[in-house]
N, C-alpha and C positions, 0 to 999 in steps of 0.2 A: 306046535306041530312042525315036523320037518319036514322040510323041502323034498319034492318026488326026486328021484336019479335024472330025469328029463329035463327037470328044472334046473339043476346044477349044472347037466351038460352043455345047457341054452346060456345060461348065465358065463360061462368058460368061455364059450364060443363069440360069446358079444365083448366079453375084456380082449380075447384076443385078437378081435378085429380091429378093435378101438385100437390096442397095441397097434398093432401093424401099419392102422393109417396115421396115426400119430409119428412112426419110424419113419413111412415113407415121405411124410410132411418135412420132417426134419432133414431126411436126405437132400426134399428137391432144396431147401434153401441152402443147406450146404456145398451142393453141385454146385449152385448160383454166386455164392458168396465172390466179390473179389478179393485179390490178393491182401491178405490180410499183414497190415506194418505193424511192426512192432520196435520198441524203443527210438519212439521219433522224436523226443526231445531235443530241439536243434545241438550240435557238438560239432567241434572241429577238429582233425586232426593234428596234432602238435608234435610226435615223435614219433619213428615206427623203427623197430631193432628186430629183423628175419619174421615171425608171426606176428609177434608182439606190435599192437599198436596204444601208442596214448592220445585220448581224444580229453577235447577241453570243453565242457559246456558251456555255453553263451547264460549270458547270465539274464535275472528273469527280475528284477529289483535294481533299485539303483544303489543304495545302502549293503555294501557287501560285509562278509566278516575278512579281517584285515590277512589273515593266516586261510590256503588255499586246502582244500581236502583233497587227497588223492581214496579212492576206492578201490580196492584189489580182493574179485571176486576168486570162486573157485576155479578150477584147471578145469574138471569133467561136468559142468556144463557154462552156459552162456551168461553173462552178464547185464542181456538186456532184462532176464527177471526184474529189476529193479526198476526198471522205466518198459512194465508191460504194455501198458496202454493211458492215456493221460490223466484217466480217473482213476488209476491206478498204479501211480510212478512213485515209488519211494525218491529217487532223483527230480522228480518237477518237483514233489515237495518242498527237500532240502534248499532247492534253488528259489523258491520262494521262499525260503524263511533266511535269504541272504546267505546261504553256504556257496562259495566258490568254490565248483565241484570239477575234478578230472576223474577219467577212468580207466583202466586197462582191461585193451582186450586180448587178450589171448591167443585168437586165433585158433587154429585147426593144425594140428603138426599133421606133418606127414612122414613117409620110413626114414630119412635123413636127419631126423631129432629123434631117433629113438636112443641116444647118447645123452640126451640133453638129464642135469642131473636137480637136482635142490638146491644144489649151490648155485649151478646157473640161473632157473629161476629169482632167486630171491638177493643173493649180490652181483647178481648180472642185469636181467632186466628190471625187478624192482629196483633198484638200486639207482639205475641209471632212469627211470622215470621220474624217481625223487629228485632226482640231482638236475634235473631238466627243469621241474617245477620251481624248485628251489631257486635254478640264478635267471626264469623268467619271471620271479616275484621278489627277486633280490633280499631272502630270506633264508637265514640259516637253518631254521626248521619250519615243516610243515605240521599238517593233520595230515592221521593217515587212519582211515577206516577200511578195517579186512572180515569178511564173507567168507562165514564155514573153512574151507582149507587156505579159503586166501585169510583169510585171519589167522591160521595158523602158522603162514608163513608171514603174514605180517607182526606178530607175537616173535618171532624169530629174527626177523629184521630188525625191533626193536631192540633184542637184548645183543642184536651187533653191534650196530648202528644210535643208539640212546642219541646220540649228538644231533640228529638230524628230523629227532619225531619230537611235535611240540603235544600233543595230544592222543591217545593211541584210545580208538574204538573197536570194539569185537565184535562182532554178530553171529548167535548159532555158531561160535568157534569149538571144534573139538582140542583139548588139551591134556584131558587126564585119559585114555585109552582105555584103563585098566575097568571097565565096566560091565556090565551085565545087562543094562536098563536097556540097548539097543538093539535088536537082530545083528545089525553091522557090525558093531563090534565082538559080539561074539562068530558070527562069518568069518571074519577078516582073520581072526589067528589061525585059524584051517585052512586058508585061503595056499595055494601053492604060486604065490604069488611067482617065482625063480622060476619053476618052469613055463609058465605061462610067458614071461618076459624072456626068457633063453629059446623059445621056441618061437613068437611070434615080433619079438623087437618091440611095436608099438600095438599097445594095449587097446581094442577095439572101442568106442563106444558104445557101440550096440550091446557088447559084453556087459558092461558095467551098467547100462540099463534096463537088463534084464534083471538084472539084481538089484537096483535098486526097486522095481515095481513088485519083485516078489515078497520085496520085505511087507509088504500088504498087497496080496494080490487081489481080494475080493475090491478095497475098495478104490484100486487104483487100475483093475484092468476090468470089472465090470458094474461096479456098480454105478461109476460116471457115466458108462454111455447107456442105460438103463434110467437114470438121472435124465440125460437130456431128451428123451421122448418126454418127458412134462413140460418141457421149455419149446417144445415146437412152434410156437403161435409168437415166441418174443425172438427175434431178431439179432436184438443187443445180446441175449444170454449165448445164443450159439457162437457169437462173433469171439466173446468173450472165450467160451469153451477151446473153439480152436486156435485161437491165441497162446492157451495153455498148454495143448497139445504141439503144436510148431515147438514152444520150450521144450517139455519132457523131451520130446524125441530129436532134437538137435545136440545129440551127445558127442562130443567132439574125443577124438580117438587121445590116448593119454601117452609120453614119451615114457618110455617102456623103466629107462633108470629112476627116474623120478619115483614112479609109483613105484617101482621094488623098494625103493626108501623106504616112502610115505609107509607103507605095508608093515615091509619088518622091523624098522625103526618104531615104529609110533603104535600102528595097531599092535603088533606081536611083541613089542619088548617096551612101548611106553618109555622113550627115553624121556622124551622132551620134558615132562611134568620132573622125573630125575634127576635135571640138569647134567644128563648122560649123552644127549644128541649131541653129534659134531657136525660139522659143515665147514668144509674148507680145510679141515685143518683145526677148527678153533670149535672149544666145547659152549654150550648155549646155557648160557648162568639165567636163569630170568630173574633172579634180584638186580639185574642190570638195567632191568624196565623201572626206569622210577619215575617217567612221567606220568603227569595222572590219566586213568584210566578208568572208560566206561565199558563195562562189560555188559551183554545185553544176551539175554536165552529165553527161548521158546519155550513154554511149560510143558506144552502139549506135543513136544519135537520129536520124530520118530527115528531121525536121521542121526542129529545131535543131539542124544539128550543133557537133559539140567548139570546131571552127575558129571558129566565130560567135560563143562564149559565151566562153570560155577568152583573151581579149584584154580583158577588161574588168579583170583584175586589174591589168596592168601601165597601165591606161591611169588609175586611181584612185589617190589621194596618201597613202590609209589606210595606214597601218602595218601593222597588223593585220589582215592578209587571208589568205584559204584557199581553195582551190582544191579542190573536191572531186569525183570522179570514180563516177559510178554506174553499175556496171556492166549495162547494161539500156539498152530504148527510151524514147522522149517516152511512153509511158503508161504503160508498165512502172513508170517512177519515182512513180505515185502507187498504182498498186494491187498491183504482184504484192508475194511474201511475204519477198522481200529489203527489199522499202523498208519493209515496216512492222515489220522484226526489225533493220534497220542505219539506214537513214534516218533516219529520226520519231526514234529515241533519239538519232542522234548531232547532229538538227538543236536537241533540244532541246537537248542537252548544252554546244552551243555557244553556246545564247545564255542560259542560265541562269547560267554562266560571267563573263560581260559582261553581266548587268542587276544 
């Protein structure tokens, strides 16, 4: 028998009350909440070059691996993703499995670096990071693990620089452009990147986060907060929520040359996979990368996909390479509880291995 029209409308009117006190449940703890830290991992400052700063983490073990890690995350967001919260640090990990871990931060340009180019980036201030590392460990190479674009320019450091990388990891790195599997990369070649940069100098972040939420706007601009009215009653869940939200939306503005690179170089003409990129002056061979190398990609990545990262193995001269498959998204791979029980061990595993 079906339900009378009264009975449906009674029954709408009880979800949306339940709805609404549930919202409001959720608001008042969020009104309430205190200021919520993020990437507390104790670290100390060791270098800082204009934004750029190099932070050293204290170490968490007494048993270290003998060879230091440097991390070099992307430019257009933050690098405390990695050390979101403690139960969810891909960095407390590593340092518990004996990684001696450093990292760059980036900082926040403002109109004054809207000059600053690829080459400064990556033989300027990576460059001079490593070489800091390097003679306070009194070691002529390191480890160096690069994040999405910072692995792209760490992939490009290496095939300058070979002498000075003892082990080169990738994460989520884009490398081959030429794909279709992404929204962003098909965006990015229609993208008028030149006049955006001839017009505004340095590249907003707010821009660029606008764009990365639309590449899924249902479940990244409503079905999350739809999502946390079921979480009203747990505490931990919201805390957690807005920990992720401070990330997404801390989009630090992009030095305007840089990205017209990154853009026409790479998304629109794909040099780098070519060995057609230049920097400095000097073309980017990656048969130069012979140190061995663990490649690592999110299956399920919306940002990077497989297609993009998974070409850099065959394109490098290393012997000693690995291909690793995460079962999970671009953010997945630094905080849910797969990467911090399979990742973080197997990445230490693999370079404790070879240091």
């Amino acid at each position: 028998m079906k339900n009378h029209p009264t009975e449906n409308i009674e029954q709408l009117f009880k979800e949306a009350a339940e709805t609404n006190r549930k919202l409001v449940k959720s608001m008042e703890i969020l009104m309430n909440l205190p200021d919520i830290d993020v990437g507390t991992t104790p670290k100390e400052l060791v270098y800082q070059e204009d934004k750029m700063k190099l932070f050293h983490y204290k170490p968490l073990v007494d048993e270290l691996c003998p060879v230091p890690l440097l991390i070099t995350y992307a430019l257009v967001n933050r690098q405390y993703m990695m050390d979101l919260q403690p139960d969810r640090s891909l960095i407390r990990n590593l340092l518990e499995h004996g990684q001696d871990v450093y990292i760059i931060d980036w900082g926040y340009p403002k109109p004054g670096d809207r000059y600053l180019t690829m080459d400064d980036y990556i033989n300027g201030y990576i460059d001079n990071a490593i070489d800091t590392i390097r003679q306070k460990s009194k070691l002529d190479k390191i480890n160096l693990l690069g994040v999405c674009q910072g692995g792209t320019f760490s992939v490009i450091y290496s095939a300058l620089h070979p002498e000075k990388i003892r082990n080169l990891v990738t994460m989520v790195t884009p490398i081959d452009f030429d794909t279709e599997d992404g929204l962003l990369n098909i965006w990015a070649k229609d993208l008028p990147i030149d006049n955006i940069v001839d017009t505004l100098g340095i590249v907003p972040g707010d821009m660029l986060n606008i764009g990365f939420l639309m590449l899924k706007p249902l479940q990244l601009s409503i079905d999350k907060y739809v999502t946390l009215t079921d979480a009203y009653e747990r505490k931990e869940i919201i805390e957690n929520f807005v920990r992720m939200e401070k990330w997404i939306f801390d989009s630090p503005d992009q030095a305007g040359e840089t990205m017209r690179q990154f853009v026409n170089d790479l998304y629109k003409n794909n040099l780098l996979i070519k060995n057609k990129l230049v920097i400095d002056g000097k073309s980017i061979n990656l048969k130069k990368i012979n140190m061995p190398l663990l490649n690592i990609y999110a299956e399920q990545d919306h940002l990077v996909p497989p297609s993009s990262t998974k070409p850099l193995n065959d394109a490098v001269s290393s012997k000693d390479k690995t291909l690793f498959a995460f079962p999970g998204g671009h953010i997945g791979i630094y905080v849910s509880s797969r990467s911090q029980t399979e990742l973080a061990p197997a990445i230490s595993e693999w370079l404790s291995q070879r240091s």
